[in-house]
N, C-alpha and C positions, 0 to 999 in steps of 0.2 A: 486801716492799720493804726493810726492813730487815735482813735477812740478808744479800740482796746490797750495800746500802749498805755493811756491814760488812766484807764480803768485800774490795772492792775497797780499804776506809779501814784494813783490816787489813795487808792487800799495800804500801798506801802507808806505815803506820808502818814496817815494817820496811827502809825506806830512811834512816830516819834523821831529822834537823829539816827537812831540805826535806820528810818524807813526813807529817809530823805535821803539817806548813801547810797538806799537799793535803788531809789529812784532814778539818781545819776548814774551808776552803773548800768539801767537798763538801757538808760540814753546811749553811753557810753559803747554798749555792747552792739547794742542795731546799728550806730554811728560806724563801727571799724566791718561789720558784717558789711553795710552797702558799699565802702569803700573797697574792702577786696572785690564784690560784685561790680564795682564799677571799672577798677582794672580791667576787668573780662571783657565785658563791653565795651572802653574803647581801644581794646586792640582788633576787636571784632565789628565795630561798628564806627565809624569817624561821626556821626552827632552825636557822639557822648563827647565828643574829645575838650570839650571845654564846659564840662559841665565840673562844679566846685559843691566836695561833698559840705563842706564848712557853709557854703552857703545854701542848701538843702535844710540842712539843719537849722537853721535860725527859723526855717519855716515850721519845723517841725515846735521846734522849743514854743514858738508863736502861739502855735495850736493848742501846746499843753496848757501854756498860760489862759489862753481863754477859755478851756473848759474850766480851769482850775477858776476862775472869776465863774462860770458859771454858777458850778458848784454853790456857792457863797450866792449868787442871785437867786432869779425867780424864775417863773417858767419862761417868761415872755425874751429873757438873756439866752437861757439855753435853746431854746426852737430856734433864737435867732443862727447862735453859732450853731448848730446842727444842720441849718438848712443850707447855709452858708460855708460849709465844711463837705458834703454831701448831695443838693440839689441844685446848685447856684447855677448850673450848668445843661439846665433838663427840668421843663416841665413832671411834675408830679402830681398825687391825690394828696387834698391835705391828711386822706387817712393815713398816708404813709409814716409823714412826718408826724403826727399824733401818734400812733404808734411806737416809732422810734424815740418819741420826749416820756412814753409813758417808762420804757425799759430804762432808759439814763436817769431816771427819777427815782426808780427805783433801786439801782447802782448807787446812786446819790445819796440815800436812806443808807445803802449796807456802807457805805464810806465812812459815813458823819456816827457810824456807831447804832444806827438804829433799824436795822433790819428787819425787815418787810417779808412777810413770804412769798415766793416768787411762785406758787402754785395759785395764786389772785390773779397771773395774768400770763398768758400763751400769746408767745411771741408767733404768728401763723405763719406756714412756710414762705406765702406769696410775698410775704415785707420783708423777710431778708433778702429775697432776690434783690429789693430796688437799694438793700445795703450796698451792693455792690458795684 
């Protein structure tokens, strides 16, 4: 979720102050959406009961910032927070993760202004599965 969060918050900075307002609005928006989801849950479930959306989010914010430094790095930054966002938890192929640095590189291109065509490269069904 957060990759994509990124993607689109990334796309929107680089419009400028209106894109950095859409930015925090998206925050802002997912931010009051899990909040009412989390009411739900803990009336329905007591281990949410001390769960703090406020600090959820810092995790979140977290994340943004280190792709957003991605971005601005090299590949060897981004594979790191990818794998580390994504695998850190499970054995994987490095194909997997080669695969997912080649799509964010590409995102990366269409962000920074310079877009790439995305028909150079087919993202295969089997690697989104281990997106998940």
């Amino acid at each position: 979720m957060e990759l994509c969060l990124w993607m689109y918050a990334a796309r929107a900075s680089a419009e400028g102050h209106k894109g950095a307002v859409l930015r925090e609005q998206m925050v802002e928006v997912l931010k009051s959406d899990v909040s009412q989801r989390l009411v739900v849950l803990k009336s329905e479930n007591p281990d949410f009961a001390n769960v703090d959306v406020d600090e959820l989010f810092k995790g979140v914010r977290q994340t943004l910032l280190d792709y957003d430094e991605a971005l601005h790095g090299d590949d060897a930054v981004l594979a790191g927070i990818l794998w580390t966002k994504f695998y850190h938890t499970r054995e994987i192929s490095d194909n997997y993760l080669r695969t997912l640095l080649k799509l964010v590189k590409k995102i990366k291109l269409y962000v920074k202004g310079k877009p790439e065509p995305f028909n150079t490269f087919t993202l295969q069904p089997k690697y989104i599965v281990m997106l998940n």
